[in-house]
N, C-alpha and C positions, 0 to 999 in steps of 0.2 A: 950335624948342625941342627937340623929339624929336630932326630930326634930327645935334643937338649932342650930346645926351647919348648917342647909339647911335655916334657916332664916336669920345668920350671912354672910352666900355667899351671898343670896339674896340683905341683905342690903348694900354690899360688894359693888357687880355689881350698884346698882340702883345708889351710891352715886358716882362712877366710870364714868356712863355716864352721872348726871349733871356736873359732872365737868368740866372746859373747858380743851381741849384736849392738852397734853403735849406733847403728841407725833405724833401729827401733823405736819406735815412739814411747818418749821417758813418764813413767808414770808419778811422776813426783810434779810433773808441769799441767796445772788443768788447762781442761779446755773450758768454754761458757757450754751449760748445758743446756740442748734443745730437749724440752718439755713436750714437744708436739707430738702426739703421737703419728703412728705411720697410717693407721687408715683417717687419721684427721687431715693429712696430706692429701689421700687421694680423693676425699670426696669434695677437694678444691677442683680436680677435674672431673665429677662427674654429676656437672652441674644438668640440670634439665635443661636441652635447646628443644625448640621450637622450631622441625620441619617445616619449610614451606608446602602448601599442597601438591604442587607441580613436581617437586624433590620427591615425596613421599610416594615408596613404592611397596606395594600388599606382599606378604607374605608366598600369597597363591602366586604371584608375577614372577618373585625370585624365583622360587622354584622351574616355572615357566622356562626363564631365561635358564639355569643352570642346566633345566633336561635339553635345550638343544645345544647349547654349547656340549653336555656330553653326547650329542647327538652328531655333532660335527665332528667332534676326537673321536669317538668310534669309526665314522667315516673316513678320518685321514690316516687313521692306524691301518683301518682294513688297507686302504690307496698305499700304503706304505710298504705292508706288508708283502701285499700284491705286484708291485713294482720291484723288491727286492727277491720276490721268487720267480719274476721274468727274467730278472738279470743273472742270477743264479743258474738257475735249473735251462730256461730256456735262451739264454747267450739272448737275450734283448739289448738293447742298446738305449736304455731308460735310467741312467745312472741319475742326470739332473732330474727329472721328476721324482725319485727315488726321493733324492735330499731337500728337496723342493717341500714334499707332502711330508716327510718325517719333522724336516726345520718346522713346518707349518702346524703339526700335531702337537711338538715338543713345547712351543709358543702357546696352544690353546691348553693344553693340561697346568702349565702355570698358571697361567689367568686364571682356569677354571679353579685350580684349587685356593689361590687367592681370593678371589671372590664368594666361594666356598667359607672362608677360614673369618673375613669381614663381615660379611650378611647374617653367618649362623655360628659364631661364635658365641657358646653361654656365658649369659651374661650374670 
């Protein structure tokens, strides 16, 4: 029974894609044509705004921020690491801090590279 109706689909499908396509968009129907060009589109978003002073943060600062948050993931990898070879090699009993510093690593490597990928993305 099955395997009648899985050769029924099959032959379904095969005779589906000889056919010519029906639901192809017909080229005898226009459309109204957009004139716009595509970078005259995008330079409707990328208009000049005007940072507030307080918003506004120096170049030297990101960087700042980005070396201790990689300063943090390096720390929670090491904690991580280090927890998973107490439990390993030395029968520790540190499985929740294990998952604890790794969840907490895996969380900051996101971020970091997000905020990475916004701040110094060329523009």
């Amino acid at each position: 029974m099955h395997k009648g109706v899985f050769i029924a689909c099959m032959m379904f499908c095969f005779t589906m894609l000889g056919m010519p396509s029906a639901f192809a968009a017909n080229p005898s129907v226009s459309e109204p044509q957009n004139t716009q060009h595509a970078s005259e589109v995008m330079e409707q978003f990328q208009e000049d705004v005007v940072i507030a002073p307080e918003r506004a943060i120096s170049t030297n600062r990101k960087h700042q921020i980005l070396f201790l948050m990689g300063a943090a993931l390096l720390i929670l990898i090491l904690f991580a690491a280090g927890f998973g070879v107490a439990m390993g090699i030395f029968d520790k009993d540190v499985f929740v801090w294990h998952v604890l510093s790794a969840g907490l690593a895996t969380t900051l490597a996101i971020a970091h590279g997000i905020v990475a990928f916004v701040w110094f993305y060329p523009s």
